[in-house]
N, C-alpha and C positions, 0 to 999 in steps of 0.2 A: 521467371515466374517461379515461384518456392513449389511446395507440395502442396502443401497446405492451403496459398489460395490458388492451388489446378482442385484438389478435393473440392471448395468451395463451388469454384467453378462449375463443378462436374454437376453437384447437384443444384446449383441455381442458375446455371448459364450462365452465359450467351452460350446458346446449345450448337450455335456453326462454328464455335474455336475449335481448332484444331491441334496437338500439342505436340511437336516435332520435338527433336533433340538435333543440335546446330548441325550437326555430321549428316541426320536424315533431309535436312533443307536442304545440305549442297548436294547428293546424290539426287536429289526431285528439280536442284534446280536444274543440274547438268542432265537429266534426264530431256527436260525442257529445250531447255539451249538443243540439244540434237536434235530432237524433233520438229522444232521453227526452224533451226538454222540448215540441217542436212537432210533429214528424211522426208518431210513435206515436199521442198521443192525437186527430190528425188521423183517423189509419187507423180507429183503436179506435171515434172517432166515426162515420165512414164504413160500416164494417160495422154498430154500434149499429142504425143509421138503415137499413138494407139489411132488417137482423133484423126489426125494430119496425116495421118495414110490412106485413112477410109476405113470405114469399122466396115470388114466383111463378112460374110453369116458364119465364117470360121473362127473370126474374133471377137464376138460376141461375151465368151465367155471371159477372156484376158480384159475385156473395157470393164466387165463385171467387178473382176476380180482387183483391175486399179482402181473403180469407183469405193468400194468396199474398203482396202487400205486407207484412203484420200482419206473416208469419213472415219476409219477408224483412229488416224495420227491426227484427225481436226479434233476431233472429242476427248484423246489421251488430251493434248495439249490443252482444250478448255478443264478438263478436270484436275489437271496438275496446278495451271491460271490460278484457279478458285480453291482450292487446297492450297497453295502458299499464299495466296492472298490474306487465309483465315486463319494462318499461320500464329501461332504464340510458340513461345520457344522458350522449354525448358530449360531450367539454371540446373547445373551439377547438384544430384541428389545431397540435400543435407547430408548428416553422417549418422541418420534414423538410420537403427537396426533392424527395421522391417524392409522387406524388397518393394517399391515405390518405382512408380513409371518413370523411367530414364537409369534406374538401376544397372549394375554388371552382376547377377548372380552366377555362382559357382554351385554346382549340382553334381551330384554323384548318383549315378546308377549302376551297382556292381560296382564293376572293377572301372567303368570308365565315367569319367571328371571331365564336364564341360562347364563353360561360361555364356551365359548369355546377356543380351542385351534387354529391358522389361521396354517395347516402343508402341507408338501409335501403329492401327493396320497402316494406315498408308506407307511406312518406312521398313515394316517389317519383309525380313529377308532371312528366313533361318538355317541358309547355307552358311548368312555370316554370319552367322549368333545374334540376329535380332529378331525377338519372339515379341507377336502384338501382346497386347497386356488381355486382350479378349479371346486369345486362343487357349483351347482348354490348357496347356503347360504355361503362359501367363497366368492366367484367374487362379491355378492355384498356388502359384507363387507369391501373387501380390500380398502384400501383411503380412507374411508369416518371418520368422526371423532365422538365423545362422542355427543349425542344429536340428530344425523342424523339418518333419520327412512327409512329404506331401504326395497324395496318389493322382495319378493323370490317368482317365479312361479313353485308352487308345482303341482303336478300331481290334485290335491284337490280345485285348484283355488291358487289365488294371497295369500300370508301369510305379512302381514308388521310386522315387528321387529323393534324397535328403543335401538339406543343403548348407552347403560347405561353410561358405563367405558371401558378403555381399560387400559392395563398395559403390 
């Protein structure tokens, strides 16, 4: 899908697309895959074995605390389901000079030069340089172009970043 019709998109729907970049689908999928295939039936055995002993007024807390897991891997896993279901999948940013979602921007603050990723929340992870496009260092990045120094209001005061390159 181009930029152009994701913009379209954005502002006329279908408002449950979702817009991944191909790299963020297989991190959600393999997220998935662990979750149905090894930590469910981990849990599901964990309570099992909780059950089949006899819940005694000492374990009370531990059946809790497996019920609580159960439903938390059954709910990731339906939210992951429905999130690549409504999956559309960004094409490689044109060679637009503005920072566009699926971007690599290059950013300077002071002395230190990062790169990041412009993604949907669902995929964003900014350990590894994927920044959602709706966190305040996305939003002010989106549109602008190579040269433009844009301010981010962090909890710490104002941060300026000007930025490098985009690709």
């Amino acid at each position: 899908m181009s930029v152009d019709s994701l913009d379209m998109e954005r502002r006329h729907g279908p408002a449950s697309a979702v817009y991944l970049t191909p790299e963020g689908a297989e991190r959600l999928r393999k997220e998935l895959e662990f979750l149905e295939n090894e930590r469910r039936p981990q849990v599901e055995a964990w309570l099992s074995e909780i059950v089949a002993e006899g819940v005694r007024e000492d374990d009370v807390k531990g059946v809790e605390e497996a019920r609580s897991e159960l439903l938390f891997t059954n709910e990731r896993i339906r939210k992951l389901g429905d999130l690549l279901g409504a999956a559309r999948f960004l094409d490689a940013p044109d060679t637009s000079d503005e920072v566009q979602l699926g971007s690599w921007v290059t950013v300077q603050e002071g002395a230190i030069t990062d790169t990041y990723r412009i993604v949907n929340p669902a995929e964003a992870d900014p350990s590894q340089g994927f920044v959602s496009d709706v966190s305040p260092l996305g939003k002010a990045l989106l549109g602008r172009r190579a040269g433009d120094a844009v301010v981010v209001h962090a909890p710490d005061g104002p941060v300026e970043f000007q930025i490098v390159s985009i690709r």
